[in-house]
N, C-alpha and C positions, 0 to 999 in steps of 0.2 A: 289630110291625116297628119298629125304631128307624132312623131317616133321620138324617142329620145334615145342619144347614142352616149355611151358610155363608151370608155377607153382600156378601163381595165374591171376585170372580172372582178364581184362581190359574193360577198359568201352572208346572207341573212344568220342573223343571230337566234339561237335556239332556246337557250337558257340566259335568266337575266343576267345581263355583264354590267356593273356600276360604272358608272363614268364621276371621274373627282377632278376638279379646277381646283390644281394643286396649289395656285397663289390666295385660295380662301379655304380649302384643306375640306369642302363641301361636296356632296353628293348631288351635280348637277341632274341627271337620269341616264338610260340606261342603253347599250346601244342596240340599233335595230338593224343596221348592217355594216359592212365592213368592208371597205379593199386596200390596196396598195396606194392611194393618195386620196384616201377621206374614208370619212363616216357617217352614216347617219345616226344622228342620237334623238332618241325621244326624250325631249328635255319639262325636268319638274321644278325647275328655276327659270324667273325671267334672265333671259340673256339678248346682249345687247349686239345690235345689227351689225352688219361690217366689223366685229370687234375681234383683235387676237386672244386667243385663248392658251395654254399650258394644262391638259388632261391627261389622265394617268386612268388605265383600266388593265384588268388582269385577264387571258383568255384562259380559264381554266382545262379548258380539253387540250390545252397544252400539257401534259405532263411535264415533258423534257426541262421546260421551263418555267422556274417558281416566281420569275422577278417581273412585276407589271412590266406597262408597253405606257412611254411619256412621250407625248406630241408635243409641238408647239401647231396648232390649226386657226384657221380662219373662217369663221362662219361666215357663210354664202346665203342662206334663205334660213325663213321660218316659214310655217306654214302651223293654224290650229288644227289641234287634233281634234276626235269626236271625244276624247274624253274629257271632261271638264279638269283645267291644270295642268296639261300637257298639250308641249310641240314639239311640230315634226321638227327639225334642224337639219341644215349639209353643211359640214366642214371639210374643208381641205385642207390637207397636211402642209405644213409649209418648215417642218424640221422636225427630224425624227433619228436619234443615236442609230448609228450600223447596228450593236445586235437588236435594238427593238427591231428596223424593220426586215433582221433575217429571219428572229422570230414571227415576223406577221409573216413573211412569205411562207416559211414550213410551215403553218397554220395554213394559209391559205389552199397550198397544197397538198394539204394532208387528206389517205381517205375518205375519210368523214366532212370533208367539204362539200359541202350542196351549192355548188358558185351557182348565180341566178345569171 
């Protein structure tokens, strides 16, 4: 049996969240889950293997906070989606400003969290 172990908890995304690769100012896609050291994005642009990325997305059931959330991540896998034009993607974060990730934490932990 293969399990796969994760280290920190994810929170699946509910409504669509934009993902933008702020060095071409384009709407990569959109993200499909989320925790404290990555993402997974379902991506509507080719992107390229092993490559550093600079993303910017907004979690709007944030209130408290109006100003996006800017990574610097590194994409780990693709994988085709069943939809034609879309893949699956995993980045991991490999730099991210203090209050981005204080605001992902209080996201994280907010009620309304469904961590999977």
């Amino acid at each position: 049996m293969n399990e796969e172990f994760r280290r920190t908890r994810r929170r699946r995304i509910v409504e669509t969240v934009q993902v933008v690769d702020t060095m071409t100012e384009t709407v990569i896609g959109h993200l499909g889950n989320l925790s404290e050291s990555g993402l997974m994005l379902i991506a509507s642009a080719p992107l390229v293997d092993d490559a550093l990325y600079q993303l910017r997305f907004h979690l709007r059931d944030a209130p408290q906070h109006t100003s996006p959330i800017e990574v610097g991540a590194h994409l780990l896998w693709q994988d085709r989606a069943s939809v034609p034009g879309q893949t699956w993607t995993g980045f991991r974060f490999i730099a991210m400003p203090e209050d981005g990730m204080l605001h992902l934490r209080q996201w994280l932990d907010s009620p309304e969290a469904g961590a999977e």
